[in-house]
C-alpha positions as CSV (number, residue, x, y, z in Angstrom):
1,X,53.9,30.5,-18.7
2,X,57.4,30.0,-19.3
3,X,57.7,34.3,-19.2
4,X,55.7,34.8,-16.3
5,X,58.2,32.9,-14.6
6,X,61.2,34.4,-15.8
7,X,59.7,37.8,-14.8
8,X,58.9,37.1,-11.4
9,X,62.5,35.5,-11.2
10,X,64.0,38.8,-12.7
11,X,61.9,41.0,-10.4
12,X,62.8,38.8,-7.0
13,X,66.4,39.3,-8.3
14,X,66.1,42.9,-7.7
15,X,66.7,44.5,-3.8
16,X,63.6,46.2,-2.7
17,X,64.5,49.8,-3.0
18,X,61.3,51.5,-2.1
19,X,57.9,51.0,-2.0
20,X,57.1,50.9,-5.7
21,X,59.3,48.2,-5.9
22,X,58.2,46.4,-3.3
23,X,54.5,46.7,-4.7
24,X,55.6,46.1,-8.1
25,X,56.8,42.3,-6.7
26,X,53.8,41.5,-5.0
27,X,51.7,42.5,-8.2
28,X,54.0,40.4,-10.1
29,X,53.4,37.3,-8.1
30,X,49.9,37.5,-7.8
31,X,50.2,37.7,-11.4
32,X,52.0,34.3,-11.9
33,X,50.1,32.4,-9.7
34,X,46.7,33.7,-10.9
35,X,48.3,32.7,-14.3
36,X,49.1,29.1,-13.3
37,X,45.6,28.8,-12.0
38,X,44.0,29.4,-14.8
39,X,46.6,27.4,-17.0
40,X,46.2,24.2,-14.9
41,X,44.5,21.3,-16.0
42,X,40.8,20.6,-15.0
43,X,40.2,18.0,-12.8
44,X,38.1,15.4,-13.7
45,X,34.4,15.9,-12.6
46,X,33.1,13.2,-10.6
47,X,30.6,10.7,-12.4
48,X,26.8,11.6,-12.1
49,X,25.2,8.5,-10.0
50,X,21.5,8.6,-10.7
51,X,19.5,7.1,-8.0
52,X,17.8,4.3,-9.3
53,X,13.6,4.7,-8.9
54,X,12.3,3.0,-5.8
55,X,10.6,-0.5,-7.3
56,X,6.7,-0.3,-7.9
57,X,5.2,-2.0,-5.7
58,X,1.8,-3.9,-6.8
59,X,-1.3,-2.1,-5.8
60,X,-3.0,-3.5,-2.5
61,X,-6.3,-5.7,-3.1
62,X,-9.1,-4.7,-1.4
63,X,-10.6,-7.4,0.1
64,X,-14.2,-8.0,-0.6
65,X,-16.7,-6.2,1.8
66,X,-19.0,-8.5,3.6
67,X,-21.4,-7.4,6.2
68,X,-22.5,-9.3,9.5
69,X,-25.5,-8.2,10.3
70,X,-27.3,-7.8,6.8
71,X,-27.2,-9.0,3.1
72,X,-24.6,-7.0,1.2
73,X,-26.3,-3.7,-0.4
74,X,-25.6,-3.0,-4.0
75,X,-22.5,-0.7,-4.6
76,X,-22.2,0.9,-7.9
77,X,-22.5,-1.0,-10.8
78,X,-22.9,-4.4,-12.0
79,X,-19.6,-5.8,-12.0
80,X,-18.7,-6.4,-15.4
81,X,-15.8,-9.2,-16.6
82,X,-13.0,-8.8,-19.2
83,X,-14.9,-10.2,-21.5
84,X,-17.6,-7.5,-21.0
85,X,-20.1,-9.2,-19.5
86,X,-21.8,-9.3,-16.1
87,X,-21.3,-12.6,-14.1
88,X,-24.0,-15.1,-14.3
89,X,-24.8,-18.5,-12.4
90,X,-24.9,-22.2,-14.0
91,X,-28.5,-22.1,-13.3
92,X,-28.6,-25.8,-14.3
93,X,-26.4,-26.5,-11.3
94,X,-27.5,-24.9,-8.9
95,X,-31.5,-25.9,-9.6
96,X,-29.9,-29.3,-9.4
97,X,-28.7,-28.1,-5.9
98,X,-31.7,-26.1,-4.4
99,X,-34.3,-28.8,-5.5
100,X,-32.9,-31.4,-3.2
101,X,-32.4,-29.0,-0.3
102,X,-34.0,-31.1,2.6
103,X,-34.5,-31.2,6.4
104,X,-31.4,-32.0,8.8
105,X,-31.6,-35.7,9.8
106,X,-32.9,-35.1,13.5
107,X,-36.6,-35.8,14.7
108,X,-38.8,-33.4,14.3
109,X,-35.9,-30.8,12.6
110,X,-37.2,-28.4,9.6
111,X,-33.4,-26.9,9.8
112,X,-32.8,-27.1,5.8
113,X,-29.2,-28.5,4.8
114,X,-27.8,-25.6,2.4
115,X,-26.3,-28.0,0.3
116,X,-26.8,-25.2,-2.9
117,X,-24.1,-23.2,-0.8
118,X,-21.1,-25.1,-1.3
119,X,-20.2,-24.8,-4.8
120,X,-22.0,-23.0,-8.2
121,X,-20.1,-22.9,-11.1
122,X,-20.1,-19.0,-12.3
123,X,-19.9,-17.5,-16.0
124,X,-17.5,-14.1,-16.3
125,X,-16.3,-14.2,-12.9
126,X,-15.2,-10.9,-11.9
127,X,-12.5,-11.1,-9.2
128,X,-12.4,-9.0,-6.2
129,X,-15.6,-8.7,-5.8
130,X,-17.6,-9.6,-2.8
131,X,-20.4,-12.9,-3.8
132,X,-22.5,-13.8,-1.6
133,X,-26.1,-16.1,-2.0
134,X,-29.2,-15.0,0.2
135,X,-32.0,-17.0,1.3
136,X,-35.1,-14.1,1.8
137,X,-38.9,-14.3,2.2
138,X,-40.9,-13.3,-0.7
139,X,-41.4,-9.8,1.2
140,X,-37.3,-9.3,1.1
141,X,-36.2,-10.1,4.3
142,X,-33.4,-11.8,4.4
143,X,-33.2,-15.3,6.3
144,X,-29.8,-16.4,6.1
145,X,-27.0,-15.5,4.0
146,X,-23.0,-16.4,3.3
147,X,-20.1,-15.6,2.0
148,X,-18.9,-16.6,-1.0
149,X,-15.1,-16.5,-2.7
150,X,-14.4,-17.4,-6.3
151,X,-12.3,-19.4,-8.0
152,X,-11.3,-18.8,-12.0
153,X,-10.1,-21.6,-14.2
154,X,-6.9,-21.2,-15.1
155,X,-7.3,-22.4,-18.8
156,X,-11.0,-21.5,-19.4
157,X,-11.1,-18.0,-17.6
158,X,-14.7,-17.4,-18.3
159,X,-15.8,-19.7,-16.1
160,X,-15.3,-20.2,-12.7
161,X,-16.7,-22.0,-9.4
162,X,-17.9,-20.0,-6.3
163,X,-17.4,-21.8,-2.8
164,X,-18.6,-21.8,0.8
165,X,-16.0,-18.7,2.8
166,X,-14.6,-21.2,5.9
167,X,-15.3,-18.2,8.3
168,X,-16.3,-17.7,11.6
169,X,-19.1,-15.0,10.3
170,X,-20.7,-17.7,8.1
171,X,-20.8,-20.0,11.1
172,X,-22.0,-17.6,13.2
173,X,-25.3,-16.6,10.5
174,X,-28.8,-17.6,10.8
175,X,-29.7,-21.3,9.8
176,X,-33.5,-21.7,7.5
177,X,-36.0,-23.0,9.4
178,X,-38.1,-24.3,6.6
179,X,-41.3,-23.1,7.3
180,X,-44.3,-23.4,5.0
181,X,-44.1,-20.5,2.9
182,X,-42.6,-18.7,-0.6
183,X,-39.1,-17.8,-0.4
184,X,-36.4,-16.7,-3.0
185,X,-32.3,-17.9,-2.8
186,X,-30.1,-15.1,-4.7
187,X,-26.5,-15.0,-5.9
188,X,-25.2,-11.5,-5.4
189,X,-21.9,-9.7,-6.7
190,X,-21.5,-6.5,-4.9
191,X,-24.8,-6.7,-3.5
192,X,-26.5,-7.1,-7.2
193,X,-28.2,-10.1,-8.7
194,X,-26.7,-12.6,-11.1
195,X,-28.6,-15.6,-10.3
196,X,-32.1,-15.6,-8.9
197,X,-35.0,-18.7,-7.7
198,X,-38.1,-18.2,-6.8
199,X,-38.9,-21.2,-4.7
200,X,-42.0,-22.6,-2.4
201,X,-41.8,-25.0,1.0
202,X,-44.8,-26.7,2.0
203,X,-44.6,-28.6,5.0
204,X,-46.7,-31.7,5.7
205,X,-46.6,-32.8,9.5
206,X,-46.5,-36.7,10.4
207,X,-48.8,-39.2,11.4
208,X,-46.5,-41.6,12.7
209,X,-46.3,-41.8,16.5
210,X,-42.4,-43.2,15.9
211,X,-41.4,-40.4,14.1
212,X,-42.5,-37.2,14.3
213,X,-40.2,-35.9,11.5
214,X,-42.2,-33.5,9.1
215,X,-42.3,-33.9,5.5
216,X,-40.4,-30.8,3.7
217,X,-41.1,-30.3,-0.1
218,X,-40.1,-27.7,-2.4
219,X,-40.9,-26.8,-5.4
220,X,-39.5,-23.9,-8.0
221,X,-38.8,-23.4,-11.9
222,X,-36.8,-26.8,-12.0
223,X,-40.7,-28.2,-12.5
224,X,-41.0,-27.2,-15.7
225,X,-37.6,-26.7,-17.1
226,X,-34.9,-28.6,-18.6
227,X,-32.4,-28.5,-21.3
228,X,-30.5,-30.1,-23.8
229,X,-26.4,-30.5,-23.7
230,X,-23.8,-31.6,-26.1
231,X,-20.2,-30.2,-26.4
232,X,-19.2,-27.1,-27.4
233,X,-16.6,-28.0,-30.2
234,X,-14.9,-25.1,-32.4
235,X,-13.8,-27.9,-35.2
236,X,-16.5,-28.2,-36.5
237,X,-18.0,-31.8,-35.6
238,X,-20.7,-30.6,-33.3
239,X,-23.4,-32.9,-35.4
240,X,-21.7,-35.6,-34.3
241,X,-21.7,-34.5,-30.5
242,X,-24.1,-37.0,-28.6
243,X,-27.6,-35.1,-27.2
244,X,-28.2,-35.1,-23.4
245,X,-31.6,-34.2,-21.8
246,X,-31.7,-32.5,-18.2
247,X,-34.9,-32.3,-16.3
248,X,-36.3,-33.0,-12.8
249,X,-39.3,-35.4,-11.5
250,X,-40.9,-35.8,-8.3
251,X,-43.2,-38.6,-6.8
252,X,-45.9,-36.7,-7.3
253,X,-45.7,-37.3,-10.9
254,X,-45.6,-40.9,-10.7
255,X,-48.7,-43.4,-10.3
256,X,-46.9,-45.7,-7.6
257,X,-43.3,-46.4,-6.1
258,X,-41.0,-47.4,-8.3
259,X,-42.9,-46.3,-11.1
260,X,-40.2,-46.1,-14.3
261,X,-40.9,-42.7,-16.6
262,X,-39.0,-42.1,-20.3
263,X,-37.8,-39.3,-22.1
264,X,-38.5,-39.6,-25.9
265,X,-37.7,-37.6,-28.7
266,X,-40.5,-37.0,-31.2
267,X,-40.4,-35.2,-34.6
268,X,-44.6,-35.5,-35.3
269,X,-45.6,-38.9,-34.4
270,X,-42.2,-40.6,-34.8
271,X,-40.3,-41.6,-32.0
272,X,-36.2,-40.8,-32.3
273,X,-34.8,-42.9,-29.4
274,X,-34.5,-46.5,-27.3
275,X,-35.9,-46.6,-23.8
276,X,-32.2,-47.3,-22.3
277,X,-30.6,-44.6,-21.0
278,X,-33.6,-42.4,-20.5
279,X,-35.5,-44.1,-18.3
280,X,-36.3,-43.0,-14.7
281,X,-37.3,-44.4,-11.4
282,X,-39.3,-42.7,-9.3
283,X,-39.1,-43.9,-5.6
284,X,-42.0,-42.1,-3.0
285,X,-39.5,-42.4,0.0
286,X,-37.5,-39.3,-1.8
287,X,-40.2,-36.6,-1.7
288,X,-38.2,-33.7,-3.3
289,X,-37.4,-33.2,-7.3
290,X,-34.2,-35.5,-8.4
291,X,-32.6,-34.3,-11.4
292,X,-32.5,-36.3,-14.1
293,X,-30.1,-37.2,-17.4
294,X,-31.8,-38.6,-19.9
295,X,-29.0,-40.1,-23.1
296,X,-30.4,-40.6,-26.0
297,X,-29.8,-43.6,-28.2
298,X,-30.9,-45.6,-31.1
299,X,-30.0,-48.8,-32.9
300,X,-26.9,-47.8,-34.3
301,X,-25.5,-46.0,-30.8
302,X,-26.3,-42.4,-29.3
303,X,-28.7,-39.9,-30.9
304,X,-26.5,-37.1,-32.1
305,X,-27.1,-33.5,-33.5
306,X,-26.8,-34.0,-36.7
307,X,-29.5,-36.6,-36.7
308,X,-31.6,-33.8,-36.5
309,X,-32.9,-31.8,-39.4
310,X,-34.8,-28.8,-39.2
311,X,-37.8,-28.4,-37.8
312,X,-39.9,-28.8,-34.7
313,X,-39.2,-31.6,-32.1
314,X,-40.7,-32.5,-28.9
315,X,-39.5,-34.1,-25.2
316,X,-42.2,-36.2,-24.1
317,X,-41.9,-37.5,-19.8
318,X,-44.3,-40.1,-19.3
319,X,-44.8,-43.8,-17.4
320,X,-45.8,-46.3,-20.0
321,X,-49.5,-46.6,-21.0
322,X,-49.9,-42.7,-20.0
323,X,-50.1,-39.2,-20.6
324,X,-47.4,-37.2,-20.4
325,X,-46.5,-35.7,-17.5
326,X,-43.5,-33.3,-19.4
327,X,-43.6,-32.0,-22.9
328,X,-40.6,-30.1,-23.5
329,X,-40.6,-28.2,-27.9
330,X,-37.9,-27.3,-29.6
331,X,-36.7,-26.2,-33.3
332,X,-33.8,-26.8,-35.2
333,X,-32.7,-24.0,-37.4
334,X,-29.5,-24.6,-39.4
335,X,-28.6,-27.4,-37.8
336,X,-28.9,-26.1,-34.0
337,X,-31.5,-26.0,-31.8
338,X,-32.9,-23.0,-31.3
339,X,-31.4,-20.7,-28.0
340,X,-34.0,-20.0,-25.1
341,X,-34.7,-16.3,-25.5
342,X,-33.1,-15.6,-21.6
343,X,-29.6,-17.1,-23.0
344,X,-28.7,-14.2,-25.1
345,X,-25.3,-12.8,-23.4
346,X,-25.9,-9.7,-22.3
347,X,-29.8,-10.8,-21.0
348,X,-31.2,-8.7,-18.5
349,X,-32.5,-8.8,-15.5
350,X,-29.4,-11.3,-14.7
351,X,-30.7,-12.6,-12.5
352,X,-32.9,-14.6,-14.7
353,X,-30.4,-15.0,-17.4
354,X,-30.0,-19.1,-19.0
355,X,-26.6,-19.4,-19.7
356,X,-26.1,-20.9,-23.1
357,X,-22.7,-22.7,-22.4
358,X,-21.2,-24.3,-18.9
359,X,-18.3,-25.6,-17.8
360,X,-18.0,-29.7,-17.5
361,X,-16.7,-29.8,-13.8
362,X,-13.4,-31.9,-13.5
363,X,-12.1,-33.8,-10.7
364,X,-11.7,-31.2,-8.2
365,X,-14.8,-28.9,-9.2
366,X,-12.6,-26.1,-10.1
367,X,-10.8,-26.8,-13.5
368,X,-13.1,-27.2,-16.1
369,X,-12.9,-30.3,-18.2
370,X,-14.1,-28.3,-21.3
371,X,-17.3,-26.6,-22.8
372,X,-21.1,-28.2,-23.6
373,X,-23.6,-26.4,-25.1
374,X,-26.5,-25.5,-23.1
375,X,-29.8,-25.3,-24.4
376,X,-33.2,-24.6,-22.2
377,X,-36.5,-25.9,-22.9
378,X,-39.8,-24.7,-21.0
379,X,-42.1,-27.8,-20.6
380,X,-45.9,-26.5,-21.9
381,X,-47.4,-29.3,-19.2
C-alpha cells in the first residue's frame, strides 16, 4: 500500500508531457484506488433476524350437528373413547328415570313429563360429538327428540353425565302424547345407539265424573331386572363392601294398598338377611314402577361380599305369607358374583349393553363421588 502511494506521488510529480504521460497517471490512480478497495476492511454484515413462526393457533371445534326437523342420522362410525370403547348409558339410571315417566298434572292431559331427559350418567363419553335421546314408535318414527351435551368428570374421565341442551330448538320439538301403544326411547351419539328401551303405555280412561284424568302406565325391562351394587375398591377390601339390591315394583304386584314386600337373600333354603332395610311399601295411588333399594343386613350389621361363598344364591320379592312375585339367581365364583353376559366391555349391539361399573353421582350430578360395582340380575318370574 505504502508503494502504491509513493508511485502515484512520484508520477503526479511529473508535468504532463504528452499523452502517454498523461494516460500513464490516470492508469496509475485507478491503480491505487482499486488497491485501497480491495485492502480495506470489511464491514460488518448486519445480523440475520429470523422471523419468529406465527403462534399455532388451536384447531376450531366443530360444534355438534343437530337437526330440526328429524332425529340425527348415523355418520360414520361408532364414536369410540380414549379408552377404546364406544359410549354406553347407566342403564340403571335411566330405567329408574323412564319408569316413572307420567302424565302432566292437568285434567284430562296424556302430555308425558320427560323427566328421563334431564340428566343420564354416560360411560366413555366421547366429546364433540352430537347426543341426543329419541322417543319413536315401535315402526321407527320418531315422536319427539332433544339435544343433548356432555359433561366429563374431571377426576374420573370415563364417566360422564349427559344434560338437557337449554335451546330454543328443544323447546320448539314435539311433546309425547302418551297414547296406548309400544314405543322405544334411544340415546344416540352421532346418530348411533348407545342406550336403548323398549317400553309399552297402556292407558286406562276414568270413571270419575270429578276428574277425568286418564290413568297412564308403562311398563319395560325395569319388570324383570335388577342388580346388585357395592363399591368398586382397587385395595383390595371389596369383601367387606356392603351389598345393595336394585329393582322396581308396581301396584299390581301387591295384594292391597300399603301392602309391605321384602327382598331376601337365600343360599337353598336359608335365608341371609333381616327384614329392615329391604322392605317395600306399595301404595295403589302411584300406578307406575318405583325403583327400589333393598340393604341388606343381619345381626351383626350389613350383609357384605365376603359373606358370600361360592355358589348359587337367590333374590326372593314377596309380601309376607306369599309367593314370590321376583326371583332374581346369581353365582359367586371366586369370591364375585358372576357378570350379566351384556356387561362385557366391548358388548354389542350397544344399545343393549349392562354396564358393569357406574359412577356414584355427587352433589351437583356431574362429579362422581367414586365407583360401585354393578351387577344385573334377570328375575325368572
Amino acid at each position: 500500500m505504502r508503494q502504491l502511494v509513493a508511485l502515484l506521488a512520484l508520477l503526479l510529480a511529473v508535468p504532463p508531457a504528452d499523452a502517454q504521460i498523461g494516460g500513464l497517471l490516470n492508469r496509475a490512480k485507478k491503480a491505487a484506488q482499486d488497491a485501497v478497495q480491495r485492502e480495506a476492511p470489511e464491514r460488518p454484515a448486519a445480523p440475520q433476524t429470523t422471523q419468529a413462526p406465527a403462534p399455532q393457533q388451536a384447531a376450531a371445534v366443530t360444534p355438534p350437528v343437530t337437526t330440526d326437523d328429524a332425529p340425527m342420522s348415523p355418520t360414520g362410525p361408532m364414536p369410540t373413547s380414549a379408552a377404546g370403547y364406544a359410549p354406553g348409558i347407566d342403564m340403571l339410571n335411566w330405567m329408574q328415570k323412564l319408569a316413572r315417566m307420567r302424565p302432566a298434572a292437568t285434567a284430562g292431559a296424556t302430555q308425558i313429563v320427560p323427566r328421563a331427559f334431564s340428566e343420564t350418567p354416560i360411560i366413555f363419553p366421547v366429546p364433540e360429538v352430537a347426543y341426543q335421546v329419541v322417543i319413536s314408535t315401535a315402526s321407527g318414527d320418531p315422536v319427539t327428540w332433544q339435544d343433548l351435551d356432555v359433561q366429563i368428570d374431571r377426576y374420573l374421565p370415563a364417566f360422564g353425565v349427559l344434560t338437557l341442551r337449554n335451546s330454543p330448538e328443544n323447546r320448539n320439538r314435539p311433546v309425547f302424547d302418551a297414547e296406548a301403544g309400544a314405543y322405544r326411547a334411544a340415546i344416540t351419539a352421532n346418530g348411533h345407539e348407545i342406550g336403548g328401551v323398549d317400553f309399552e303405555v297402556t292407558v286406562t280412561g276414568s270413571d270419575d265424573p270429578f276428574d277425568s284424568r286418564s290413568t297412564i302406565t308403562m311398563s319395560g325391562p325395569w319388570q324383570t331386572l335388577g342388580a346388585l351394587t357395592y363399591d368398586a375398591d382397587d385395595d383390595g377390601s371389596a369383601a367387606q363392601d356392603a351389598l345393595r339390591f336394585h329393582y322396581w315394583l308396581s301396584p299390581s304386584l301387591a295384594s292391597a294398598d300399603g301392602a309391605r314386600l321384602t327382598a331376601a337373600i337365600y343360599r337353598g333354603t336359608t335365608r341371609l338377611n333381616e327384614k329392615r332395610g329391604a322392605e317395600a311399601i306399595v301404595r295403589q295411588s302411584m300406578p307406575w314402577w318405583d325403583a327400589e333399594d333393598a340393604q341388606f343386613y343381619k345381626d351383626r350389621g350389613a350383609l357384605v361380599l365376603g359373606d358370600l361363598s361360592d355358589g348359587e344364591y337367590r333374590i326372593e320379592v314377596a309380601e309376607e305369607g306369599r309367593d314370590p312375585v321376583h326371583v332374581f339367581r346369581f353365582r359367586m365364583e371366586g369370591g364375585q358374583p358372576v357378570a350379566h353376559t351384556r356387561s362385557t366391555l366391548d358388548y354389542t349391539p350397544r344399545a343393549d349393553f349392562l354396564t358393569p361399573r357406574r359412577g356414584k353421582l355427587g352433589r351437583n350430578s356431574i362429579d362422581m363421588a367414586g365407583m360401585e360395582n354393578l351387577v344385573w340380575l334377570e328375575a325368572d318370574q
